[in-house]
GUPA-329989 format. One record per residue (C-alpha): residue in one letter; x, y, z. Coordinates in steps of 0.5 Angstrom, whole numbers, padded with zeros to 4 digits, always signed. Example, Ala and Ser with C-alpha at 12.3 -4.5 7.8 and 13.67 -1.06 7.14 Angstrom:
BEGIN
A+0025-0009+0016/S+0027-0002+0014/
//
This chain:
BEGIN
X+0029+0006+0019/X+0024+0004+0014/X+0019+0001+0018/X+0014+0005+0018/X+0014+0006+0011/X+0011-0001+0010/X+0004+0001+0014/X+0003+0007+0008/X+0004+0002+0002/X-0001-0002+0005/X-0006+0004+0005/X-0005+0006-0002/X-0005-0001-0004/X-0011-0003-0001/X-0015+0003-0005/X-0010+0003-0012/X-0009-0004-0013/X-0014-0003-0019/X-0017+0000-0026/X-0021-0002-0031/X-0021+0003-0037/X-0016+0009-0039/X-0019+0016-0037/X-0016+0021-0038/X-0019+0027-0035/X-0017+0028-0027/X-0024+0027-0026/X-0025+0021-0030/X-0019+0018-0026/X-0023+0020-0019/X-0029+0017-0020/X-0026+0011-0024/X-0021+0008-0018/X-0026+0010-0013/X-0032+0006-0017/X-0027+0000-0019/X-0025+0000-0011/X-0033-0001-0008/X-0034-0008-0013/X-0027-0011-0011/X-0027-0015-0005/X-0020-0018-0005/X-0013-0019-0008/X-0006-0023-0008/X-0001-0020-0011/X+0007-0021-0011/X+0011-0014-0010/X+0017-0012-0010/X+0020-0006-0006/X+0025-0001-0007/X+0025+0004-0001/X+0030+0010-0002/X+0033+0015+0004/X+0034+0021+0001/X+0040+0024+0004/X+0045+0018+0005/X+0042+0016-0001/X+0042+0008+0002/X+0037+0004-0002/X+0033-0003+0001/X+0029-0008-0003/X+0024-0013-0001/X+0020-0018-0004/X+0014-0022-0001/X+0006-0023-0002/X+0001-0018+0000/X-0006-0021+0002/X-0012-0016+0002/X-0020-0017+0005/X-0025-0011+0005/X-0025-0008+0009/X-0019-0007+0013/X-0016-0014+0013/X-0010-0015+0011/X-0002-0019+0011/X+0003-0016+0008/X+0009-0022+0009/X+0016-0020+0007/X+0020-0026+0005/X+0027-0023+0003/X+0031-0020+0005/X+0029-0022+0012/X+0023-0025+0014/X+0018-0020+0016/X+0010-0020+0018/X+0004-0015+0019/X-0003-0017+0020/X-0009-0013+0020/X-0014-0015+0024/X-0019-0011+0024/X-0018-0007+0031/X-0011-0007+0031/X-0005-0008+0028/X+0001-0014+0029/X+0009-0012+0027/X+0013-0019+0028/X+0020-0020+0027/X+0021-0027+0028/X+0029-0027+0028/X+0028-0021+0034/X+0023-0025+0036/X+0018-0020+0037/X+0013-0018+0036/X+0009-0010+0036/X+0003-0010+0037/X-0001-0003+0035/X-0009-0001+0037/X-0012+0001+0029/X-0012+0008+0031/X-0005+0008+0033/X-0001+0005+0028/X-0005+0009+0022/X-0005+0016+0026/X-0007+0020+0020/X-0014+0021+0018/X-0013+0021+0011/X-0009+0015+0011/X-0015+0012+0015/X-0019+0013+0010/X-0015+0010+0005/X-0015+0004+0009/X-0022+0004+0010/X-0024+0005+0003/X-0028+0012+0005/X-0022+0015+0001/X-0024+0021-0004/X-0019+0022-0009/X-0022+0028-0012/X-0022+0032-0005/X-0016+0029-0002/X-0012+0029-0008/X-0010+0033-0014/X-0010+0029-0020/X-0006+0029-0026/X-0005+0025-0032/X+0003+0025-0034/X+0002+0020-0040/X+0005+0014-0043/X+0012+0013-0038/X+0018+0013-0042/X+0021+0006-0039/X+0014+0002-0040/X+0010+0005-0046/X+0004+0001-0044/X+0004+0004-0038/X+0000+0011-0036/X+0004+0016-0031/X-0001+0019-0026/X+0001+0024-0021/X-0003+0025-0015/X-0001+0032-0011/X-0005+0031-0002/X-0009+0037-0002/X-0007+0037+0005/X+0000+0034+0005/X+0002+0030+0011/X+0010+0029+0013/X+0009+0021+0011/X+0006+0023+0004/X+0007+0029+0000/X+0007+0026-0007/X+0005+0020-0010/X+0005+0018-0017/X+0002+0010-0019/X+0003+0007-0027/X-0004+0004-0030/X-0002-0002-0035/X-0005-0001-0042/X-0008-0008-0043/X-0009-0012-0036/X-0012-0004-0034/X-0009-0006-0027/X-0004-0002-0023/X+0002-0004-0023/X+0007+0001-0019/X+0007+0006-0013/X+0011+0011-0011/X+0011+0015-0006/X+0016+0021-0003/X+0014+0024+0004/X+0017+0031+0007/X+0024+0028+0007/X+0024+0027+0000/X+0025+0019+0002/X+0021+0015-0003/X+0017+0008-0003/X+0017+0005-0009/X+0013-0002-0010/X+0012-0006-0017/X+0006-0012-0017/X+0006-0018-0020/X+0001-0024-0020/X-0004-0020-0019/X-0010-0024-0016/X-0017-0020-0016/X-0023-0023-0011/X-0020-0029-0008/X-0023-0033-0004/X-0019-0032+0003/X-0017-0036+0008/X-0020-0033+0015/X-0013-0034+0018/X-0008-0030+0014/X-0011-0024+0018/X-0010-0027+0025/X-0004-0027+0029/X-0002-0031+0036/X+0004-0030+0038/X+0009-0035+0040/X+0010-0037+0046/X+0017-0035+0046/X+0016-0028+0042/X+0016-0022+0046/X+0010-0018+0046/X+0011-0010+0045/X+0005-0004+0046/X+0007+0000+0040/X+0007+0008+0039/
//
């Protein structure tokens, strides 16, 4: 039920994981993300996921590592509460599931169907033609935390709100939520967060084993 929200969040991650000053202006925000995202080559962060479905009102968590390397590799590895991995390649995209012993394997185009969201993975994303931005101020749980609502100007059904709080201090991202067509919501919150690490080339490929069934995905 909630597989295919997991390939969003990576795409929104590998764009907004960072910030380096406070602006305040939906201008000043734009340009700033996109600024931060052309001089950052990679990130580790620790994540906690909490992914909603509207209309039962059924709740999942997760928790695991994300690795990025610009510009489209990526291994988002969920530990808990089962063991998951999705790896971009580069030119395709692996979902393995080692207790089903399964793995799917997606072209790049197919996995990620949306031109917006090509973008985002790509880092070719523009926010102030993609997105309407506006500042919603200091979050009312977190008062180091600066709300920021993001509305598609051409909205899709996998995404059509999302909203992202910017720490005060470590100016880093430190939460992503995003609500598609149905009202269910993604929520992730990073920790640890590393900035340009040197990456192992083999965090980002993926051989499946010999007993694992290999499926074409849709």
């Amino acid at each position: 039920m909630f597989r295919q929200a997991i390939a969003i969040c990576i795409l929104i991650v590998s764009l907004l994981v960072f910030w380096h000053s406070s602006p305040a202006s939906a201008q000043e925000i734009a340009d700033t993300i996109q600024k931060q995202y052309a001089q950052v080559e990679s990130f580790q962060t620790k994540f906690r996921q909490t992914l909603t479905n509207a209309a039962s009102g059924e709740t999942e968590e997760r928790r695991g590592t994300i690795w990025y390397q610009k510009p489209e590799l990526i291994r988002w590895q969920t530990t808990h509460p089962e063991e998951e991995l999705l790896v971009s390649t580069g030119d395709m995209v692996w979902d393995f599931f080692p207790e089903e012993k399964v793995a799917y394997k997606y072209s790049l185009q197919g996995r990620f169907d949306s031109k917006t969201m090509l973008k985002f993975i790509s880092g070719q994303v523009n926010l102030e033609d993609d997105f309407r931005i506006k500042n919603l101020g200091a979050d009312s749980n977190h008062s180091d935390w600066t709300k920021i609502q993001l509305v598609p100007k051409n909205p899709e059904p996998s995404l059509v709100m999302a909203h992202i709080w910017v720490e005060a201090q470590t100016h880093l991202i430190r939460q992503v939520l995003l609500e598609d067509f149905f009202g269910n919501t993604n929520q992730l919150t990073f920790d640890h967060i590393q900035l340009d690490v040197d990456m192992d080339p083999c965090l980002f490929t993926f051989d499946p084993p010999a007993e694992v069934e290999v499926l074409e995905g849709n």
